[in-house]
Short mmCIF file of the C-alpha atoms (twelve columns), coordinates in Angstrom:
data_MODEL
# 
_entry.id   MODEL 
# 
loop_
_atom_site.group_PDB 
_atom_site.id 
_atom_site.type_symbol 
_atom_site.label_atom_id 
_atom_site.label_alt_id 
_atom_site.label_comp_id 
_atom_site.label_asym_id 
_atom_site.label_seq_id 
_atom_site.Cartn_x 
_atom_site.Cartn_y 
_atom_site.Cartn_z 
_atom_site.pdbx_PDB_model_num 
ATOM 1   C CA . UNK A 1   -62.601  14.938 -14.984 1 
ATOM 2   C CA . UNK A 2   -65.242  16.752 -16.611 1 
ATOM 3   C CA . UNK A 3   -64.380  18.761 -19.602 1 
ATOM 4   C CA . UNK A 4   -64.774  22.700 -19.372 1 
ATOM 5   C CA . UNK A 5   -67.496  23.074 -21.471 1 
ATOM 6   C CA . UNK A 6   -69.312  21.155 -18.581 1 
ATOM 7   C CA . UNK A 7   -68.778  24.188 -16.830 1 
ATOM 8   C CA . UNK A 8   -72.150  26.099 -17.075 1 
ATOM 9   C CA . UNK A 9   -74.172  23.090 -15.997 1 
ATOM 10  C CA . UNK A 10  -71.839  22.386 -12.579 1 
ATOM 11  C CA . UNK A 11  -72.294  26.298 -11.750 1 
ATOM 12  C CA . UNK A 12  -75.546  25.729 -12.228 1 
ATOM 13  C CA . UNK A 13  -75.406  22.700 -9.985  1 
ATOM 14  C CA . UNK A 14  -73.614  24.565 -7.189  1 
ATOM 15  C CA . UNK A 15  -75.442  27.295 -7.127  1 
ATOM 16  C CA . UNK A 16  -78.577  25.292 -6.571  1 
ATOM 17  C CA . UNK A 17  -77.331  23.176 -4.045  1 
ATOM 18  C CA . UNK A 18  -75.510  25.955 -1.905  1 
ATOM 19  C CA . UNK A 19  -78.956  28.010 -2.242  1 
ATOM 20  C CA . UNK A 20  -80.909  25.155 -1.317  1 
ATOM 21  C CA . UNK A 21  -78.972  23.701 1.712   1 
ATOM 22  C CA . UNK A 22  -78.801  27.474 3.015   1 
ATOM 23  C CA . UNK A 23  -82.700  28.060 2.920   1 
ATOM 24  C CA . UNK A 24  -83.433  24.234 4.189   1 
ATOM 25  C CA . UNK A 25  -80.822  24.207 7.006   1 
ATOM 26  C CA . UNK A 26  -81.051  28.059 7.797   1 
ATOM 27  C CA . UNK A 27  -84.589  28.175 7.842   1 
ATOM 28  C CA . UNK A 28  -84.481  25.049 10.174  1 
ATOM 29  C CA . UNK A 29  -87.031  23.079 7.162   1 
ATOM 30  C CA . UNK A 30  -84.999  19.587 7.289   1 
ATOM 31  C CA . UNK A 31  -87.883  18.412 8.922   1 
ATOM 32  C CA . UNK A 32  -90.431  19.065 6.303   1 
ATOM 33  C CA . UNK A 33  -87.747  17.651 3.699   1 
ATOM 34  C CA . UNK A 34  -87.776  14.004 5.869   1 
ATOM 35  C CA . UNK A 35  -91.376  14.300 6.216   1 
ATOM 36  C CA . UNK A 36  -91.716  13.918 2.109   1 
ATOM 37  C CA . UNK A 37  -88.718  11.613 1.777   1 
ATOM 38  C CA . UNK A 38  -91.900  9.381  -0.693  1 
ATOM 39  C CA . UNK A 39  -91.757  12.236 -3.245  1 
ATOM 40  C CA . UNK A 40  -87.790  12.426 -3.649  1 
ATOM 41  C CA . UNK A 41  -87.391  8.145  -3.731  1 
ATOM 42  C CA . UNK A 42  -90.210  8.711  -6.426  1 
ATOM 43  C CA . UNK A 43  -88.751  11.397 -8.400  1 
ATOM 44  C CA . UNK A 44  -85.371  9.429  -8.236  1 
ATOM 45  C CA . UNK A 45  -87.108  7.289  -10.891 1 
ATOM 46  C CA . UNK A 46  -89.077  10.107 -12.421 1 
ATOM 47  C CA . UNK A 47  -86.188  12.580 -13.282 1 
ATOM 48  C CA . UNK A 48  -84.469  9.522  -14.654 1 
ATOM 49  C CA . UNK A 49  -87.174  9.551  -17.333 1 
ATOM 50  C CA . UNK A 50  -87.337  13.367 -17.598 1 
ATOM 51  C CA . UNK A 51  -83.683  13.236 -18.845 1 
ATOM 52  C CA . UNK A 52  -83.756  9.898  -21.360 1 
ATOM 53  C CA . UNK A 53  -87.297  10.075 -22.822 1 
ATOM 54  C CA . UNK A 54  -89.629  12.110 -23.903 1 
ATOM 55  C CA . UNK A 55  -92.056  12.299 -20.983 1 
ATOM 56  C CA . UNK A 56  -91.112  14.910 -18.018 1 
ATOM 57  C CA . UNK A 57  -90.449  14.213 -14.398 1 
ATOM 58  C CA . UNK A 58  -94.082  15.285 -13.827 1 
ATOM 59  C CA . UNK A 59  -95.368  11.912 -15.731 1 
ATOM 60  C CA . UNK A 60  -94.377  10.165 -12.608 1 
ATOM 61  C CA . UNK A 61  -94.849  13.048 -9.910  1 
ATOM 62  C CA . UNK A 62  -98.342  13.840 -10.937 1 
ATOM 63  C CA . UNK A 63  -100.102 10.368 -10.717 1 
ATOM 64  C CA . UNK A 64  -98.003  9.335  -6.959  1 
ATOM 65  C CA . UNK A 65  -99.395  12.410 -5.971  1 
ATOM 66  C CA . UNK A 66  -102.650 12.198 -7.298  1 
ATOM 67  C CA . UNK A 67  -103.234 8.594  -8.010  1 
ATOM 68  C CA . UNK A 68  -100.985 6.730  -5.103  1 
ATOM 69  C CA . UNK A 69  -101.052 10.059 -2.065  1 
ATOM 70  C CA . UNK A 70  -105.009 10.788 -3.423  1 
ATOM 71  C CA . UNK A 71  -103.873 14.463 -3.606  1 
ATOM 72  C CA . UNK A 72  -105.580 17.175 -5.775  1 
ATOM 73  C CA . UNK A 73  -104.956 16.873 -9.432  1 
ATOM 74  C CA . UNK A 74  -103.978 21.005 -9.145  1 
ATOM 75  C CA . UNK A 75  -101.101 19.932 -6.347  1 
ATOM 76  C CA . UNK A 76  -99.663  17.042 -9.198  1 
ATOM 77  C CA . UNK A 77  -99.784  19.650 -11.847 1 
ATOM 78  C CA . UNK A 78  -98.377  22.655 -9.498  1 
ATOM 79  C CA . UNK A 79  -95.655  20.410 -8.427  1 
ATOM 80  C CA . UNK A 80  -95.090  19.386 -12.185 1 
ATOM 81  C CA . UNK A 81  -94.363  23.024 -12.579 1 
ATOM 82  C CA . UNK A 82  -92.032  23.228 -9.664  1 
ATOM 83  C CA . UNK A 83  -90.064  20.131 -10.254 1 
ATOM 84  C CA . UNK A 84  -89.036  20.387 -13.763 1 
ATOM 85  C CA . UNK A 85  -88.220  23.915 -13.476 1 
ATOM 86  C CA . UNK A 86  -85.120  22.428 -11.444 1 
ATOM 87  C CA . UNK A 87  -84.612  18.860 -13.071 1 
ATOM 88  C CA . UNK A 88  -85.462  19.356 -16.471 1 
ATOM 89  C CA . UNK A 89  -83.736  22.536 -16.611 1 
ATOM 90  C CA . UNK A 90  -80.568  20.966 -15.393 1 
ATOM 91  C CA . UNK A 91  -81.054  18.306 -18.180 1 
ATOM 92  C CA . UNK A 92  -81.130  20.995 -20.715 1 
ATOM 93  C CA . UNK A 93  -78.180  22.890 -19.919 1 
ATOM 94  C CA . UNK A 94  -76.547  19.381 -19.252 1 
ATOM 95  C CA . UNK A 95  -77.834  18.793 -23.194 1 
ATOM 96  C CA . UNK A 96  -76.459  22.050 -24.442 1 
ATOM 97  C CA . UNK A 97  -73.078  21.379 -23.376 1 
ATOM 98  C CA . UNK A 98  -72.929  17.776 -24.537 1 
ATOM 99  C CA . UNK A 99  -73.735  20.060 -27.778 1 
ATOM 100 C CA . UNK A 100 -76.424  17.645 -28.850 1 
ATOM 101 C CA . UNK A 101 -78.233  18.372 -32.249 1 
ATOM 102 C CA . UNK A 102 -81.408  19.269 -31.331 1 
ATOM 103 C CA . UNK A 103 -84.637  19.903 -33.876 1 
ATOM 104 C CA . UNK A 104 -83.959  24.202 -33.848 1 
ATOM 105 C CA . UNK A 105 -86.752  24.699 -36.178 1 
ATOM 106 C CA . UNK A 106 -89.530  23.007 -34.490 1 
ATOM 107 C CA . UNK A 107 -88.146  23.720 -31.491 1 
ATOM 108 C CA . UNK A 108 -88.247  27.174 -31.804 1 
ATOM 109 C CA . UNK A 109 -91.758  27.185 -33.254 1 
ATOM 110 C CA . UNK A 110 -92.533  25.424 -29.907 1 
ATOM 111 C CA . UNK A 111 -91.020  28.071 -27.510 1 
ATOM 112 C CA . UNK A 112 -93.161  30.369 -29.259 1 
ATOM 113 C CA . UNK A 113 -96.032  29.307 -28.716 1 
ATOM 114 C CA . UNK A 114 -95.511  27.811 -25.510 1 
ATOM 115 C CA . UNK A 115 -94.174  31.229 -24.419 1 
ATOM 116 C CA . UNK A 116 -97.825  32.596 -25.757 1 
ATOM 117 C CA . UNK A 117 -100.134 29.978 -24.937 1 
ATOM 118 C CA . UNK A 118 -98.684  28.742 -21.475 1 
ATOM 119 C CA . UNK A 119 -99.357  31.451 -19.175 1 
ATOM 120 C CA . UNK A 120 -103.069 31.776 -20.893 1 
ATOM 121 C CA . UNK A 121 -104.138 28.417 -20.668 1 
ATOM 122 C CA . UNK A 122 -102.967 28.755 -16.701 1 
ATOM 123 C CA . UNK A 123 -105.021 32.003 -16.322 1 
ATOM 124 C CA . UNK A 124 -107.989 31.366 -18.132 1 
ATOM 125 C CA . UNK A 125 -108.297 27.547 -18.808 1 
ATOM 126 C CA . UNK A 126 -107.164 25.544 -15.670 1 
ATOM 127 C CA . UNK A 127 -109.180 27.331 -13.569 1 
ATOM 128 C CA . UNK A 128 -112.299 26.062 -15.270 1 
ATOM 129 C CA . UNK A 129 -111.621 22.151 -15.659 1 
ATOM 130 C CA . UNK A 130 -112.761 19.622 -13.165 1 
ATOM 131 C CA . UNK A 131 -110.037 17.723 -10.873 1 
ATOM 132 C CA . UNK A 132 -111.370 14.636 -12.700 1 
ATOM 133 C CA . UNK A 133 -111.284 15.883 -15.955 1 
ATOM 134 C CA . UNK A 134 -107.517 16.646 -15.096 1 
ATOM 135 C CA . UNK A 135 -106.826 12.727 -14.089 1 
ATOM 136 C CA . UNK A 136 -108.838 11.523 -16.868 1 
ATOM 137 C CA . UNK A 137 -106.840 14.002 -19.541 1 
ATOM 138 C CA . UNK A 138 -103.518 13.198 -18.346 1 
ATOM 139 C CA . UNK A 139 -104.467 9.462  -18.251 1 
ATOM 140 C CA . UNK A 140 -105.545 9.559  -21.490 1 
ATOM 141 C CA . UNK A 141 -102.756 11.146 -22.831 1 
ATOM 142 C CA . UNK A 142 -100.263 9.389  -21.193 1 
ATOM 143 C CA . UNK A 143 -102.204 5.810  -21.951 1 
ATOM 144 C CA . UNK A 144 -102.438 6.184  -25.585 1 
ATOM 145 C CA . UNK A 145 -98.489  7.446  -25.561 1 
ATOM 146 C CA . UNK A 146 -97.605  4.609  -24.008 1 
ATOM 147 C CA . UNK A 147 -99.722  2.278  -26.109 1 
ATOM 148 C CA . UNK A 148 -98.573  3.844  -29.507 1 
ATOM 149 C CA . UNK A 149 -94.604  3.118  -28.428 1 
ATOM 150 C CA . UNK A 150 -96.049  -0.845 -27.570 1 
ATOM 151 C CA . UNK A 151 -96.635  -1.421 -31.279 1 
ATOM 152 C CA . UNK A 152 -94.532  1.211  -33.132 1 
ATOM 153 C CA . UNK A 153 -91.497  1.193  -31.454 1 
ATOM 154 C CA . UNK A 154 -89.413  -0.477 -33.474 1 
ATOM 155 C CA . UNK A 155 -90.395  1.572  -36.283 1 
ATOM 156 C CA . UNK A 156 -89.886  4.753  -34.110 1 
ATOM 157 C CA . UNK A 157 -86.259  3.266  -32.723 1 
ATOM 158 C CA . UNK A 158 -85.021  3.303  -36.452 1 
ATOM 159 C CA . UNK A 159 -85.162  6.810  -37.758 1 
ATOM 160 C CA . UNK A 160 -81.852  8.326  -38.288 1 
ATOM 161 C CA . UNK A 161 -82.885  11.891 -39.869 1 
ATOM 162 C CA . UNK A 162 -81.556  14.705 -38.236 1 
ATOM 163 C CA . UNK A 163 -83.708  17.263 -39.284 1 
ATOM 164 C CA . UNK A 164 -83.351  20.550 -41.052 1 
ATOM 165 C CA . UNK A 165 -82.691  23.192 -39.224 1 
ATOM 166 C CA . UNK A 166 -84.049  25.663 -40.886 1 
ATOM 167 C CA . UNK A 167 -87.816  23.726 -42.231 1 
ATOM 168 C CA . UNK A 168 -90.914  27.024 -42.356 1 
ATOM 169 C CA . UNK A 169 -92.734  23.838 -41.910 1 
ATOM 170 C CA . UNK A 170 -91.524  22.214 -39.042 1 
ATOM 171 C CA . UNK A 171 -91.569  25.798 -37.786 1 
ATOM 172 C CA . UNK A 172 -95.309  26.171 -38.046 1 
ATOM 173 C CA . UNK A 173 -96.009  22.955 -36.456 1 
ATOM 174 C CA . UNK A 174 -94.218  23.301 -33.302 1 
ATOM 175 C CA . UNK A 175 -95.491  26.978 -33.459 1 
ATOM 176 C CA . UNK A 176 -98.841  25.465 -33.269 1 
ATOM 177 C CA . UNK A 177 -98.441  22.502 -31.488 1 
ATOM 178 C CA . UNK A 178 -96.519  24.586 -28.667 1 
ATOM 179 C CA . UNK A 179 -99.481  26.970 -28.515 1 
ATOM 180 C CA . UNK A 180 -102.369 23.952 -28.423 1 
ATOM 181 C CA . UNK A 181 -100.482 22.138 -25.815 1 
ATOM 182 C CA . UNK A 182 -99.037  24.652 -24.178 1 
ATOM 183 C CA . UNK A 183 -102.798 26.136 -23.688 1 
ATOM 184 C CA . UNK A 184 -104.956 22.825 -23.014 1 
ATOM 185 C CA . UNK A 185 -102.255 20.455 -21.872 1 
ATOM 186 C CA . UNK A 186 -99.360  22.188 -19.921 1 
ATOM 187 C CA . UNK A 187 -101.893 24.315 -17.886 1 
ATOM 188 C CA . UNK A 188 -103.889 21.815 -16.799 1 
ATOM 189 C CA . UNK A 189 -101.255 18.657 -16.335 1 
ATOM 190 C CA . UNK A 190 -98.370  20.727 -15.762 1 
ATOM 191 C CA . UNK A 191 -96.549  18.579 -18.292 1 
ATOM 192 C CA . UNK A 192 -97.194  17.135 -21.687 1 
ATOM 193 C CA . UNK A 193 -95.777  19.727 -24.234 1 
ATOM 194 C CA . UNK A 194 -92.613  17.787 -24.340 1 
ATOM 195 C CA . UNK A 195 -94.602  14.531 -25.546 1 
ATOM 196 C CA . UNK A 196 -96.877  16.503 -28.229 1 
ATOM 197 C CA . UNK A 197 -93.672  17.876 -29.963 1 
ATOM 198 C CA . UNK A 198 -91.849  14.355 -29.348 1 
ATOM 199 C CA . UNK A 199 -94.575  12.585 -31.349 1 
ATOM 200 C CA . UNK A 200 -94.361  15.292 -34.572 1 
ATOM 201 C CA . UNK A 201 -90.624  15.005 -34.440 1 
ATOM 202 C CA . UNK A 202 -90.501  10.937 -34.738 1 
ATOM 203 C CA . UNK A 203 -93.856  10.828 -36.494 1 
ATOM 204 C CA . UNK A 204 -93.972  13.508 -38.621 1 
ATOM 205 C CA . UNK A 205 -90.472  14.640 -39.483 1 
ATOM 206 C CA . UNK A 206 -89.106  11.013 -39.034 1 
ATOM 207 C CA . UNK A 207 -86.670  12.547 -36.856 1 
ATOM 208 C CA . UNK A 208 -83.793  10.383 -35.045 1 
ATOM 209 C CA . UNK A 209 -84.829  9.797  -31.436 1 
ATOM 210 C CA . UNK A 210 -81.324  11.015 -30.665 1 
ATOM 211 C CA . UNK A 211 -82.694  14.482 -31.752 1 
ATOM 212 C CA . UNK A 212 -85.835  14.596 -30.785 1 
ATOM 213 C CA . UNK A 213 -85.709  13.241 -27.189 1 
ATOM 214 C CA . UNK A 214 -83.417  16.085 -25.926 1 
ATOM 215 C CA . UNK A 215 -85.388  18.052 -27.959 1 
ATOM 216 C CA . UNK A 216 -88.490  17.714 -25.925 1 
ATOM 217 C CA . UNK A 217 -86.241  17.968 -22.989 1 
ATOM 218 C CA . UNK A 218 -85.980  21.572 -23.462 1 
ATOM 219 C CA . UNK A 219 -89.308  22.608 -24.694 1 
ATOM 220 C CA . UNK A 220 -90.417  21.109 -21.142 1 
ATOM 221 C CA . UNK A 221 -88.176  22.673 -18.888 1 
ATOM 222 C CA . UNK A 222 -88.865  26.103 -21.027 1 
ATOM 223 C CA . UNK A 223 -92.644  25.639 -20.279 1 
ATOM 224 C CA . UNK A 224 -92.305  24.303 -16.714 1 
ATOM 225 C CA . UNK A 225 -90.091  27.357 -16.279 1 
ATOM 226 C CA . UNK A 226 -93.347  29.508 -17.855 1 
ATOM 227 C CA . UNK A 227 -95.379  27.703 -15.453 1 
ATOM 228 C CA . UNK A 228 -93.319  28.593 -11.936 1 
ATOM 229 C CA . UNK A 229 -93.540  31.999 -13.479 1 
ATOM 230 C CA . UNK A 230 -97.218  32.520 -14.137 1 
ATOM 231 C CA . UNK A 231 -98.040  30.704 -10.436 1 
ATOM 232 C CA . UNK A 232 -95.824  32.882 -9.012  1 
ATOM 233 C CA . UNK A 233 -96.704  36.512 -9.855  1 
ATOM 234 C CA . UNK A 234 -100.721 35.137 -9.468  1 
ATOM 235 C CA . UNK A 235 -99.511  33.891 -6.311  1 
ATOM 236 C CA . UNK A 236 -102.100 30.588 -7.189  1 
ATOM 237 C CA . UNK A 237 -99.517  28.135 -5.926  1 
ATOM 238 C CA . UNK A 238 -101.367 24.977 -4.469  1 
ATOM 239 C CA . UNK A 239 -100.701 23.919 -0.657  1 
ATOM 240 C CA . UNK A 240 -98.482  20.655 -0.516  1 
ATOM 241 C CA . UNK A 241 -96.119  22.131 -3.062  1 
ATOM 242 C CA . UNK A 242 -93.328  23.404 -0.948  1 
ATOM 243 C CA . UNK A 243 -92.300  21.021 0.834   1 
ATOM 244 C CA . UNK A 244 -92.288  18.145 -2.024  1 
ATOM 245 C CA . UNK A 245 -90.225  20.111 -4.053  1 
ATOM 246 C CA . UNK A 246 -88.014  20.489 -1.347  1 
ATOM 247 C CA . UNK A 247 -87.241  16.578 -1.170  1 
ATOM 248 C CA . UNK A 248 -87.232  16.103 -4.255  1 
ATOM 249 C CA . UNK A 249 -85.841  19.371 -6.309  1 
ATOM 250 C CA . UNK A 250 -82.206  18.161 -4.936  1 
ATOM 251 C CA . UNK A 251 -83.124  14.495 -6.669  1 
ATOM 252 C CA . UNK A 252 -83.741  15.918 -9.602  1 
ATOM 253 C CA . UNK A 253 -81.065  18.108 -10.090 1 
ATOM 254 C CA . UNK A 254 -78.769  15.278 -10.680 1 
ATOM 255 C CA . UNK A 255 -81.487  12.850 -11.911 1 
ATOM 256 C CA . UNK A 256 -82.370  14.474 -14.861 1 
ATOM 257 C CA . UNK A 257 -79.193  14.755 -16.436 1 
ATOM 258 C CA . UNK A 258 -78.102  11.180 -15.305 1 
ATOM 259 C CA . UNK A 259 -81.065  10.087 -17.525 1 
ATOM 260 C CA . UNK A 260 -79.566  12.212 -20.632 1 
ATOM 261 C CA . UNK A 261 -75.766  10.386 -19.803 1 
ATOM 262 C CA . UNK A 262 -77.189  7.143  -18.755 1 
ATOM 263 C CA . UNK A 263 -79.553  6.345  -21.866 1 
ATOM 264 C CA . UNK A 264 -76.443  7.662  -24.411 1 
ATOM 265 C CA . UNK A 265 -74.534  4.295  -23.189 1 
ATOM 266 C CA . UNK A 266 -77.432  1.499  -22.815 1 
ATOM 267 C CA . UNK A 267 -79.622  2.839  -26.153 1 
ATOM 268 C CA . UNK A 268 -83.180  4.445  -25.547 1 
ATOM 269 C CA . UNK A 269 -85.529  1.069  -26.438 1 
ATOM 270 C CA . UNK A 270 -85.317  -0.621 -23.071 1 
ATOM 271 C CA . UNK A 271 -86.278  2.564  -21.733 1 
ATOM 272 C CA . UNK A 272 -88.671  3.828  -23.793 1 
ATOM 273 C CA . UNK A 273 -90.377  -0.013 -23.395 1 
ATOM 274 C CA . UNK A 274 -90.943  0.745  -19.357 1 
ATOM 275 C CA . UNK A 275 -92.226  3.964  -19.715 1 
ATOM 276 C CA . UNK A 276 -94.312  3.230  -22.218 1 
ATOM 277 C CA . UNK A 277 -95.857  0.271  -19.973 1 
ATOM 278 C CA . UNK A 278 -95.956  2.631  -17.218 1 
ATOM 279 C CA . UNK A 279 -98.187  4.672  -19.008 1 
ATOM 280 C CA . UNK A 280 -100.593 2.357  -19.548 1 
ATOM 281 C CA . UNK A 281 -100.848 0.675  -16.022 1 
ATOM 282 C CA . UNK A 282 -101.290 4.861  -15.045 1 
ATOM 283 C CA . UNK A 283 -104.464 4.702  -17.193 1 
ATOM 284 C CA . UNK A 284 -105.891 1.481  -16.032 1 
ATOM 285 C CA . UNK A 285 -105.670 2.308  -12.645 1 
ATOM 286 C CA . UNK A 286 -106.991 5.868  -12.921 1 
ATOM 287 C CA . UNK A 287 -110.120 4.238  -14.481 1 
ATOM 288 C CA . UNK A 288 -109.939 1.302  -11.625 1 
ATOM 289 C CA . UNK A 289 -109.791 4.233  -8.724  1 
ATOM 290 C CA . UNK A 290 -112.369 6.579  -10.437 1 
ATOM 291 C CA . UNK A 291 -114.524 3.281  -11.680 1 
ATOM 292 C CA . UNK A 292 -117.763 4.487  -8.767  1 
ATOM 293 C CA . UNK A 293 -117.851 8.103  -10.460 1 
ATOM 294 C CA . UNK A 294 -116.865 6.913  -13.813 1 
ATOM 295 C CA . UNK A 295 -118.558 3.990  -14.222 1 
ATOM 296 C CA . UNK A 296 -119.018 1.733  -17.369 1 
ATOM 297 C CA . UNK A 297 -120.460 4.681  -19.600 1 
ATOM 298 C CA . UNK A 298 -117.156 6.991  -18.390 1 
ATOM 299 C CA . UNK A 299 -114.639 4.249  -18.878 1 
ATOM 300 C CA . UNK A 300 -115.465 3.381  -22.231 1 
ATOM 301 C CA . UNK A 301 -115.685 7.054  -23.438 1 
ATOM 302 C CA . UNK A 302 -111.971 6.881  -21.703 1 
ATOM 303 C CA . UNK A 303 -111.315 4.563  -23.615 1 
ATOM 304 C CA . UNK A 304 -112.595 6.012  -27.035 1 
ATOM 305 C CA . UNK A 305 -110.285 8.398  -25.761 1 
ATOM 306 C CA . UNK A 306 -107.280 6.450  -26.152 1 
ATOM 307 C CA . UNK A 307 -108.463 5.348  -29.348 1 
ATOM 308 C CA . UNK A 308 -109.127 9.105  -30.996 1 
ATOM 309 C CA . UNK A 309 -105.172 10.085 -30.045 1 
ATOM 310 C CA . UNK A 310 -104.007 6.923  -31.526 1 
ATOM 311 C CA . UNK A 311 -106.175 7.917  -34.744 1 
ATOM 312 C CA . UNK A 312 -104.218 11.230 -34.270 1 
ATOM 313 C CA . UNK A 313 -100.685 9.453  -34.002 1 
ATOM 314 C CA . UNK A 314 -101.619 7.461  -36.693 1 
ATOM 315 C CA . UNK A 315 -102.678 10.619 -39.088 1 
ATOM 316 C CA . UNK A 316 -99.053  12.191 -38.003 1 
ATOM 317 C CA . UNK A 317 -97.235  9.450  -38.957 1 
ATOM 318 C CA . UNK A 318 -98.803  8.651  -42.844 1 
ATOM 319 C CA . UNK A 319 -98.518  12.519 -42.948 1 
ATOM 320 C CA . UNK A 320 -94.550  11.744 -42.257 1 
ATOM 321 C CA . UNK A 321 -94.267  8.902  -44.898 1 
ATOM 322 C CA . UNK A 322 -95.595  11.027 -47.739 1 
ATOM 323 C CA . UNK A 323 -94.015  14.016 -46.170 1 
ATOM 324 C CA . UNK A 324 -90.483  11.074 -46.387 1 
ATOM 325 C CA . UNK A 325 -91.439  10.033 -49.824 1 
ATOM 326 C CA . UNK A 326 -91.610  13.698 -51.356 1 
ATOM 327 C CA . UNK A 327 -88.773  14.893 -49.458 1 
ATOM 328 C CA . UNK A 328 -89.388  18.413 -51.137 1 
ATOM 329 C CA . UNK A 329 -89.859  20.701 -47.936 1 
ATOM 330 C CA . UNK A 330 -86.869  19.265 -45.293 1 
ATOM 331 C CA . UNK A 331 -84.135  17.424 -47.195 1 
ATOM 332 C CA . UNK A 332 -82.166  14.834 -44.782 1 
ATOM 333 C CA . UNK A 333 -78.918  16.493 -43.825 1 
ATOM 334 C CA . UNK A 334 -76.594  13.571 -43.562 1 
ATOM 335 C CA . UNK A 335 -73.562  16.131 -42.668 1 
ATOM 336 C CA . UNK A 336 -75.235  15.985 -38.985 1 
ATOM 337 C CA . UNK A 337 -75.511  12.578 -38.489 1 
ATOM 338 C CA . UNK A 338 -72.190  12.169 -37.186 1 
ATOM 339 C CA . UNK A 339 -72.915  14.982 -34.102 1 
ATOM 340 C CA . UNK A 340 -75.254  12.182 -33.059 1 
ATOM 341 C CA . UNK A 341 -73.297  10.806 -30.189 1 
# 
């Protein structure tokens, strides 16, 4: 039996699942929800890794819809959006009543600028980029995420800082982070935010993946959330949405937040190891399946790609060992290591 401060996330559940079965059944959709019964087996996966790592559920709905169904890159980032507003958002209240620690100062740096920069980048940026640009960012992205975890992982698995709470620093960088990402990332991938902070948590701050996973949890489903709002009032919603996100929103409701239980018992390497090589097989065959418009010239700059965010992780992470050395602006907390459960 759950205990009651579980409470808040099985309303939550309930309310979502009464509301859901009313509209599908009473509206006479069940249909439409069979028809798309590929999304939900793929999101059962996807909101697995939305609750135990640091990528959202959209890392795995946005290239089956784009890369495996050959839909629009605007339909994988719209039903990004869509998705995680349900399954990541259940993860996070799931989170908040485990009362994880979580990286508040960053974090809320993050929000910020998220809460700024989202709806902008969806107004005024989006609009402008090329469906191919939009596969070859989020492969890119994605590809050199996964590579840096292939050769730093161990190294990443082995932090055990908590954080300070209360670090202007940290502050600043999410604040800018969640307003760069949140602008040229989120808009136009529909995910992503969660991975930027991720990487200055364990990178920069040295931060305990413990913290800094559920960490990007929420700064995801806060900018998803963001994102259903913005499409909504423009009313820009793409056509193929619907009726994935209803097969798969009642996946990811429980998904998500079987991902944040799940990886708490079996450790987050394993895990971490599949994504990452997930992430890279993403990028190879985006590059395979746009090789007649890319060509040699457009793979290789993809490729320099890659190699420019590593240089990037790379600068984050000797910025963290001197930044570890000094220890002058966030002093480890040892008094919240033991929350880390």
């Amino acid at each position: 039996m759950f205990p009651i401060r579980y409470i808040p996330w099985l309303s939550f559940l309930a309310a979502f699942y009464v509301l859901w079965g009313l509209f599908v059944f009473g509206q006479g959709l069940w249909g439409v929800v069979c028809e798309h019964w590929p999304m939900a087996l793929s999101m059962a996966i996807g909101s697995y890794a939305a609750g135990s790592t640091p990528m959202g559920g959209g890392t795995v709905g946005f290239p089956v819809l784009v890369l495996l169904f050959d839909m629009p890159a605007s339909l994988g980032r719209d039903f990004s959006f869509a998705v995680q507003s349900i399954g990541m958002v259940s993860a996070s209240i799931f989170i908040f009543c485990r009362r994880q620690v979580l990286a508040w100062s960053m974090l809320r740096g993050a929000l910020l600028g998220s809460l700024v920069a989202t709806p902008l980048g969806i107004l005024f940026f989006a609009p402008i980029i090329p469906g191919l640009w939009v596969k070859l960012a989020f492969a890119v992205i994605w590809g050199s995420f996964g590579v840096l975890h292939l050769y730093r992982l161990r190294e990443i698995t082995a932090h055990d800082h908590v954080g300070d709470p209360e670090c202007p620093l940290d502050y600043r960088v999410g604040l800018l982070l969640g307003a760069v990402a949140g602008f040229s990332v989120v808009s136009v991938t529909g995910v992503g935010i969660d991975m930027v902070v991720y990487a200055a948590l364990v990178l920069l701050s040295r931060v305990d993946l413990k913290v800094a996973i559920p960490t990007s949890v929420v700064i995801m489903a806060f900018s998803s959330v963001v994102g259903v709002i913005v499409k909504s009032l423009s009313g820009d919603w793409q056509p193929g949405v619907f009726g994935n996100w209803l097969a798969a929103a009642p996946v990811v409701a429980l998904g998500a937040p079987l991902g944040v239980f799940v990886v708490s018992l079996i450790g987050r390497t394993l895990t971490l190891l599949v994504v990452a090589l997930l992430c890279v097989v993403q990028f190879v065959w985006t590059c395979v399946s746009e090789w007649q418009v890319l060509g040699g010239a457009g793979v290789a700059m993809a490729l320099l790609a890659v190699f420019v965010c590593l240089w990037g992780f790379e600068e984050l992470r000797f910025s963290g060992l001197r930044r570890e050395r000094m220890r002058s602006c966030c002093p480890r907390r040892v008094e919240g290591a033991s929350q880390l459960s």
